[in-house]
C-alpha positions in Angstrom: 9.9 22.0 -13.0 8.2 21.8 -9.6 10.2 23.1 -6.0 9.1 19.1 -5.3 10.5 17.3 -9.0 9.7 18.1 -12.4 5.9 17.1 -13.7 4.3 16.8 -16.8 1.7 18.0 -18.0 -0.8 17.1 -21.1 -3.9 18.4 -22.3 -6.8 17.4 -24.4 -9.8 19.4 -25.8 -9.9 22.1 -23.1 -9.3 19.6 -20.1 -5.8 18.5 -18.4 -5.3 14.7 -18.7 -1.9 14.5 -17.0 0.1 16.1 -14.5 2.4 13.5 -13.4 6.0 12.8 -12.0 8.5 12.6 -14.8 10.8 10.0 -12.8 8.2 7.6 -11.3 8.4 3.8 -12.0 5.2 3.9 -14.2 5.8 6.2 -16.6 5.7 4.2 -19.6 2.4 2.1 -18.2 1.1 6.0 -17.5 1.9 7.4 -21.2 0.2 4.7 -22.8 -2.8 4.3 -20.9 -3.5 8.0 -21.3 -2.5 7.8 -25.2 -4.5 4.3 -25.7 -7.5 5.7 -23.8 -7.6 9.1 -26.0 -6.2 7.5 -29.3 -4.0 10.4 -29.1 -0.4 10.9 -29.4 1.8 13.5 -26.8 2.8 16.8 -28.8 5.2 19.5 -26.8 3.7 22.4 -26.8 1.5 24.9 -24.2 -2.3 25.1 -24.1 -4.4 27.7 -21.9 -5.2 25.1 -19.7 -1.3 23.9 -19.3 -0.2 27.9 -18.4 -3.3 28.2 -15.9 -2.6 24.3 -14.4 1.4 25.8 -14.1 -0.3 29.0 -12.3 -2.2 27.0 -10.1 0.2 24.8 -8.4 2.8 27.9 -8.4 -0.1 29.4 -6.1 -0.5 25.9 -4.4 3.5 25.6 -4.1 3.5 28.8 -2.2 0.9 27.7 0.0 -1.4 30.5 -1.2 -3.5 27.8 -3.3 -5.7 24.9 -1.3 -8.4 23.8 -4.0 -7.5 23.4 -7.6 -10.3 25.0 -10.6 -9.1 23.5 -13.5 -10.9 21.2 -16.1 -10.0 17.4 -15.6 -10.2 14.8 -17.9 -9.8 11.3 -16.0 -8.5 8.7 -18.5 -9.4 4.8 -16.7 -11.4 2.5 -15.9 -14.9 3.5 -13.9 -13.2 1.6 -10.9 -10.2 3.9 -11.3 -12.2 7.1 -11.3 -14.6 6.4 -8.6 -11.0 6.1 -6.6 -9.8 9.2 -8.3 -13.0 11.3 -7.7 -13.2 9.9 -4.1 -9.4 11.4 -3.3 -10.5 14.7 -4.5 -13.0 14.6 -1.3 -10.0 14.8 0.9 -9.1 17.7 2.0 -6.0 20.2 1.8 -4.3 19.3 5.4 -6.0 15.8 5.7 -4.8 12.8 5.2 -6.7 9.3 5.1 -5.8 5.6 5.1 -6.5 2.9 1.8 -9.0 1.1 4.1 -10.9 4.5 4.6 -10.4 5.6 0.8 -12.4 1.6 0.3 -15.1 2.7 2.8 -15.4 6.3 1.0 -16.3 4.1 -2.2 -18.5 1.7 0.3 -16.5 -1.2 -0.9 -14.1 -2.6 2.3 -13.0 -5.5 0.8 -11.5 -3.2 -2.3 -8.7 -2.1 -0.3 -6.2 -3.5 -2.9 -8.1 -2.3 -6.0 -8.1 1.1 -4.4 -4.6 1.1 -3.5 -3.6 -0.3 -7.0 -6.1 2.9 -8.5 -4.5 5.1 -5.9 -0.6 4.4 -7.6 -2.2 4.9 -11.3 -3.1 7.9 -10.7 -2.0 10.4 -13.7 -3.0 13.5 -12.4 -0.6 14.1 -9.1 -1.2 17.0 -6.7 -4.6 18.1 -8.3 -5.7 14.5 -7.8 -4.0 14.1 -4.0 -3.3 10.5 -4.0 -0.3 12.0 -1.3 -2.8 12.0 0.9 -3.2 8.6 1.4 -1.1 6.9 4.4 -0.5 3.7 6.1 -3.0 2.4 8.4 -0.4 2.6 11.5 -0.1 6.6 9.9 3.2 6.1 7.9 4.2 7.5 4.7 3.4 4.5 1.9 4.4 4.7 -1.4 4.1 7.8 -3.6 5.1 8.4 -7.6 7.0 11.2 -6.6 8.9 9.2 -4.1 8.5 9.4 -0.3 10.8 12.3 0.2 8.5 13.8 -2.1 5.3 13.1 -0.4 6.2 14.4 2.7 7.0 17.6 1.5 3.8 17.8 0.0 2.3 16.7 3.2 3.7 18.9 5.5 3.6 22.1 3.0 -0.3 21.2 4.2 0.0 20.9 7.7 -0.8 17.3 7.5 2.2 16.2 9.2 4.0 18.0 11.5 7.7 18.9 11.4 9.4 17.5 14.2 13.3 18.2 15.3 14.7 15.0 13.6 13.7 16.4 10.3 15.9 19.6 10.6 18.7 16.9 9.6 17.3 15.4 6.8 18.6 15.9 3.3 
């Protein structure tokens, strides 16, 4: 359990392969891509890399943490990791839009491909697909839900608190 919604996480060989949203709409799509891709099945139980992947984003939860070392394993198509590996080039406090995530991967016309890669993302947080905004700079759809994302955001800095949100839930 996260201070932002509870995450799972999953390991294989030495290298985290999921660190996800329990409660997002894909879940099922997520499991079995990861399993299929793997030919693997999920087994409860802790790793080294699944107690220092806890550690790490209790250090980046407390704002102490702004760059993650842990091994990754990125289960998907090429397309999908090009996407994946081009949002671990944004930086903590930055966000950036789908249309400049397509010109990252010099491919503008893949702004729907990118966007699609951006939501199957399987590794949330350490893989900062919250990063990603609207092009008119609002918050667009996140696995961990909107609410969610903005926390995330403005634990960064990346979007500023303003006096409205003092009343929000």
């Amino acid at each position: 359990m996260s201070p932002f919604g509870e995450l799972l996480l999953g390991e294989f060989e030495g290298s985290l392969c999921l660190c996800d949203w329990r409660y997002r709409k894909m879940r099922n799509t997520i499991d079995n891509r990861v399993k299929a891709g793997l030919q693997a099945e999920y087994i409860e139980q802790t790793s080294p890399i699944i107690d220092e992947t806890k550690l790490q984003l209790n250090e980046y939860f407390k704002g102490i943490r702004k760059k993650f070392d842990i091994p990754l394993l990125l289960v998907g198509t090429d397309f999908q990791k090009s996407v994946w590996q081009a949002l671990m080039q944004i930086p903590w406090g930055d966000t950036e839009t789908y249309l400049g995530l397509s010109n990252m991967l010099e491919n503008e016309k893949a702004i729907r491909a990118v966007a699609s890669a951006n939501g199957a993302n399987a590794i949330s947080i350490i893989i900062p697909c919250h990063r990603i905004i609207g092009g008119d700079g609002r918050l667009v759809g996140y696995a961990g839900g909107l609410a969610t994302k903005s926390k995330l955001l403005k634990l960064e800095n990346a979007i500023k608190t303003t006096q409205l949100d003092l009343f929000e839930g």
